[in-house]
C-alpha positions in Angstrom: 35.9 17.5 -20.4 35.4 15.7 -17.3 32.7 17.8 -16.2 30.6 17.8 -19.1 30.7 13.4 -19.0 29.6 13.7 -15.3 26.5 16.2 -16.6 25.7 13.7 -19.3 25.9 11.0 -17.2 23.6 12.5 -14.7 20.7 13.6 -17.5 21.1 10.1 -18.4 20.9 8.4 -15.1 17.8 10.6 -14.5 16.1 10.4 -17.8 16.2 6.7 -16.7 14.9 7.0 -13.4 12.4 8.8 -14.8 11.6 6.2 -17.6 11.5 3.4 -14.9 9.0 5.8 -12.4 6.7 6.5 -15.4 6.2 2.9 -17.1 6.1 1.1 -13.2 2.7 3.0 -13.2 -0.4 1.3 -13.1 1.7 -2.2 -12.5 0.3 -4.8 -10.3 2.4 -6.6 -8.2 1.9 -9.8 -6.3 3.1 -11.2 -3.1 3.6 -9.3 0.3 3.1 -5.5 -0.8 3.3 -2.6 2.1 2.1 0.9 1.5 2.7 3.6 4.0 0.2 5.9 5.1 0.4 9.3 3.5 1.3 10.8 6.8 4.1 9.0 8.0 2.3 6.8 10.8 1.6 3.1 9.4 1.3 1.2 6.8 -0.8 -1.6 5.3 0.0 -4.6 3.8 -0.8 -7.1 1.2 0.0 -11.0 0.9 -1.6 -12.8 -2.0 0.1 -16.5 -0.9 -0.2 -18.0 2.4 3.0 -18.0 3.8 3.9 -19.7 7.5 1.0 -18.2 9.6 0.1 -15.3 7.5 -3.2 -16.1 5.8 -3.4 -15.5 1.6 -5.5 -12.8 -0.2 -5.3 -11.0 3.1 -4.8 -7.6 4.3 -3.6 -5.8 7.5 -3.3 -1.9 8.9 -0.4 -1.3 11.3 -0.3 1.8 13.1 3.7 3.5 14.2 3.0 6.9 15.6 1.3 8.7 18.7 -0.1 11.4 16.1 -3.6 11.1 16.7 -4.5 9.2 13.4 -5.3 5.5 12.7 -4.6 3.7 9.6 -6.5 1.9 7.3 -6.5 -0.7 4.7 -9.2 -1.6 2.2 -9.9 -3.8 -0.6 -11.8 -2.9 -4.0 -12.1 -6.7 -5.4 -14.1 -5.0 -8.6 -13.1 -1.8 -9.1 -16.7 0.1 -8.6 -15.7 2.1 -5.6 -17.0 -0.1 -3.0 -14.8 -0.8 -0.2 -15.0 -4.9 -0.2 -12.2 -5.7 2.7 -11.6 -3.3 5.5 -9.3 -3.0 8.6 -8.0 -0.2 10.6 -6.4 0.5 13.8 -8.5 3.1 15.3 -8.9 2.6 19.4 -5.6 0.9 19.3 -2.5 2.8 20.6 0.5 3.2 18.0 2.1 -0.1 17.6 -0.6 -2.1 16.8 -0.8 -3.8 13.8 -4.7 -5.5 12.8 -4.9 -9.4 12.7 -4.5 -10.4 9.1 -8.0 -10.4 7.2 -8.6 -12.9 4.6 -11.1 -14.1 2.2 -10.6 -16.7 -1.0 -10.0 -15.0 -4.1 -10.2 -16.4 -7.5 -6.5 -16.6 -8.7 -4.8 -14.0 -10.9 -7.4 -11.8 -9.8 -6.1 -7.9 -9.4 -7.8 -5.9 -7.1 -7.1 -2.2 -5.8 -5.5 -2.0 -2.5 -6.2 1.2 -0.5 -4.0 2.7 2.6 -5.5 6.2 4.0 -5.2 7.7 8.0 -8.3 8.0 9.4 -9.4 9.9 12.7 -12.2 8.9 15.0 -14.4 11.3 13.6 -14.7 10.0 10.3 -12.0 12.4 8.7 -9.2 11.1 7.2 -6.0 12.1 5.3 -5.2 11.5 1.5 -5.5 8.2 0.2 -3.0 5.7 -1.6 -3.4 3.1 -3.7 -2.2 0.1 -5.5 -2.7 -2.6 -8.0 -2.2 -6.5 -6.3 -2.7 -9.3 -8.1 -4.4 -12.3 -5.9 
């Protein structure tokens, strides 16, 4: 008895998980958002509302490991493929995080944030992306 209510349980907790994975796609989210690189070695981040001496509608790369990749962060403002707002850590040694790069954006705005490792020859690893509202 007690084993069959911990295997319901469990299809339930995951049936949920799932539910919440599935309808939390294509969400835009505002505030600070961080995305890390698909590798493993940085992040970027997002903050829509100036907050202390972080800039709004701003975007930075930070770089964490000695693996031979930068990282990048981008802005698509209109959603035509074209990279509007870009910053990466390549030349930098791991550790270094990109001053904060800002523009005015009209509010309520969402745009498509972008956070790939690149390499100094142009290749780069896969990309990831996310909705932020400005």
């Amino acid at each position: 008895m007690k084993t069959q209510k911990s295997m319901i349980r469990a299809l339930v907790t995951g049936a949920c998980a799932i539910g919440l994975a599935v309808g939390l796609q294509g969400q835009a989210w505002a505030g600070t958002v961080t995305i890390y690189a698909s590798n493993g070695g940085g992040s970027g981040t997002w903050n829509a509302d100036p907050s202390g001496s972080i800039p709004g509608d701003s975007i930075r790369a930070c770089d964490t490991a000695s693996d031979g990749w930068a990282v990048e962060t981008s802005l698509d403002y209109n959603y035509d493929g074209v990279l509007d707002r870009r910053v990466n850590t390549n030349g930098h040694t791991a550790g270094y995080c990109t001053p904060w790069k800002t523009g005015d954006l009209p509010e309520g705005k969402t745009v498509r944030m972008y956070v790939v490792p690149v390499k100094s020859d142009g290749s780069h690893g896969a990309a990831k992306h996310i909705d932020v509202v400005t």
